[in-house]
C-alpha positions in Angstrom: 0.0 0.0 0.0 1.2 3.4 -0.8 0.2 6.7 0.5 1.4 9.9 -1.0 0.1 13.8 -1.4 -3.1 13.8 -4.6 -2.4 15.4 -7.9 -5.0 17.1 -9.4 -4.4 14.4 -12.3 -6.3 12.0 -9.5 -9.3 14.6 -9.3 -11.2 12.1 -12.1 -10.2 8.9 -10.2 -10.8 10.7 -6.8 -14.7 11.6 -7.7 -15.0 8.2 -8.9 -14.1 6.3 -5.5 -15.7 8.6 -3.4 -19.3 8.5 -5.5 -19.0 4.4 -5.4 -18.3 4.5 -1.7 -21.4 6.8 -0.8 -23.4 5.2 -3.0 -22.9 2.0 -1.4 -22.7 3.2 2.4 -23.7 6.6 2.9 -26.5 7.5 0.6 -28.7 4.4 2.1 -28.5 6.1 5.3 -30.2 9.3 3.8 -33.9 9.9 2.4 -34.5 11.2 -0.9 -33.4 15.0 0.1 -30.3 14.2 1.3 -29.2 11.4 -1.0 -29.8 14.6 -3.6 -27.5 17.1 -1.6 -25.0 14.9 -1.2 -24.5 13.2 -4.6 -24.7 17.2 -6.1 -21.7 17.8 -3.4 -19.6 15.1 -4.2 -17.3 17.4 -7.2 -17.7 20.3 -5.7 -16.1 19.0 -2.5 -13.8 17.1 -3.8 -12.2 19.9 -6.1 -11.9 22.0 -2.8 -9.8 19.3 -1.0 -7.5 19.5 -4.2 -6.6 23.1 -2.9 -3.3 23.0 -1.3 -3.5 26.4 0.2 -5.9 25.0 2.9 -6.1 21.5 2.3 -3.7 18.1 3.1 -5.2 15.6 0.7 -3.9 11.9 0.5 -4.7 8.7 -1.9 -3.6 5.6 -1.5 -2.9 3.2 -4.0 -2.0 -0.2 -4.5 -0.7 -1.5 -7.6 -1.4 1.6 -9.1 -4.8 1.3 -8.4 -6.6 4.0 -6.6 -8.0 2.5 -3.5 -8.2 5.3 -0.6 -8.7 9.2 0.1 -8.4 11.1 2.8 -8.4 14.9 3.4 -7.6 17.7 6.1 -8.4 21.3 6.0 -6.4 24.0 7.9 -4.8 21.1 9.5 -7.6 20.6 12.1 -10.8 19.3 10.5 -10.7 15.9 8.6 -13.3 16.8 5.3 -12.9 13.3 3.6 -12.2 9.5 4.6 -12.9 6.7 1.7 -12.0 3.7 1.3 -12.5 1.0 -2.0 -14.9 -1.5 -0.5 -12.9 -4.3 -1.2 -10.4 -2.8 1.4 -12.9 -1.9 3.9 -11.5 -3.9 6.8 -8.1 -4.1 5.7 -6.9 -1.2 7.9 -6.6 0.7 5.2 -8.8 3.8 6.9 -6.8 3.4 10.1 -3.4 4.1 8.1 -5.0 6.6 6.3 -6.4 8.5 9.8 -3.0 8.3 11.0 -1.1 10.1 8.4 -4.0 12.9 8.4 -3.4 12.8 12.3 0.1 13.3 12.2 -0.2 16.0 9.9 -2.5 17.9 12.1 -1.1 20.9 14.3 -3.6 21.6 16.6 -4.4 20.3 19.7 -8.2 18.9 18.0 -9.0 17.2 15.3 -12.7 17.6 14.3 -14.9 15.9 11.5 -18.2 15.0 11.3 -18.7 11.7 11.1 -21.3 9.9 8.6 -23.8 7.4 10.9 -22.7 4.3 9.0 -18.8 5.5 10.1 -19.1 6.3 13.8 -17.7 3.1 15.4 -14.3 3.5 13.1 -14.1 6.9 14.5 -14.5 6.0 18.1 -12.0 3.2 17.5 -9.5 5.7 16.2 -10.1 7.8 19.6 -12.8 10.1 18.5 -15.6 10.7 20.8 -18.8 12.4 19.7 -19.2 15.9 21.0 -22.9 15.9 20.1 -26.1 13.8 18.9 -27.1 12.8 15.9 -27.8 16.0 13.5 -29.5 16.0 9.9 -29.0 19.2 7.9 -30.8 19.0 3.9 -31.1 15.5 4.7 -27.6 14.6 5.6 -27.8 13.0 8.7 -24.1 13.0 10.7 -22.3 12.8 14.1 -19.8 15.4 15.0 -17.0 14.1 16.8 -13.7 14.9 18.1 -10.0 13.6 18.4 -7.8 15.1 21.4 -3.7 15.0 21.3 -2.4 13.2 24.2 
């Protein structure tokens, strides 16, 4: 497994993952409005994460394969975690989490977690700092990581 920095040559390859990976667990977690919201985020988002004024953004490959992606703005607040499906398991999202963690400055990390994802952040040492929310349909856990 190799993780390294995103090109904006992977933005094509990037959108791809992450769409298959919502589309098979995030977007059944969602009704119709926020299945919407999301899917019509996915570029935009993505394409922001490519800026490396404010963002960290990492891929990981195997065999040349893209087959991860992770993202950290202002090195504080982790905006995207995906993983292939066929890795899911693998501990390919925990190797991923700990290079965006070491990258991180700050004494918190923040994200906001989607509800099929919560137990793999609470086993990385997150901890929610509030219930359930749902904005546009988008239903997510905020949560937390605190430097030791």
């Amino acid at each position: 497994m190799n993780i390294e920095e995103t090109e904006i040559s992977d933005l094509g390859l990037v959108v791809d993952l992450v769409t298959r990976i919502s589309s098979a667990n995030i977007l059944p977690h969602f009704n119709e409005q926020g299945q919407v919201t999301f899917a019509s985020k996915i570029l935009p988002d993505v394409e922001t994460a490519f800026d490396k004024t404010r963002f960290l953004s990492l891929k990981a490959t195997k065999d040349n394969e893209l087959v991860g992606f992770g993202a950290i703005r202002d090195k504080e607040y982790i905006t995207h975690l995906f993983v292939d499906v066929h890795y899911q398991g693998s501990g390919l999202g925990k190797l991923l989490m700990k290079h965006m963690l070491a990258l991180s400055t700050g004494r918190e990390v923040r994200l906001r977690a989607s509800v099929n994802a919560v137990n793999f952040y609470k086993s990385q040492g997150f901890v929610a700092t509030g219930s359930e929310l749902e904005v546009s349909g988008i239903r997510f856990v905020p949560m937390v990581w605190v430097r030791t």
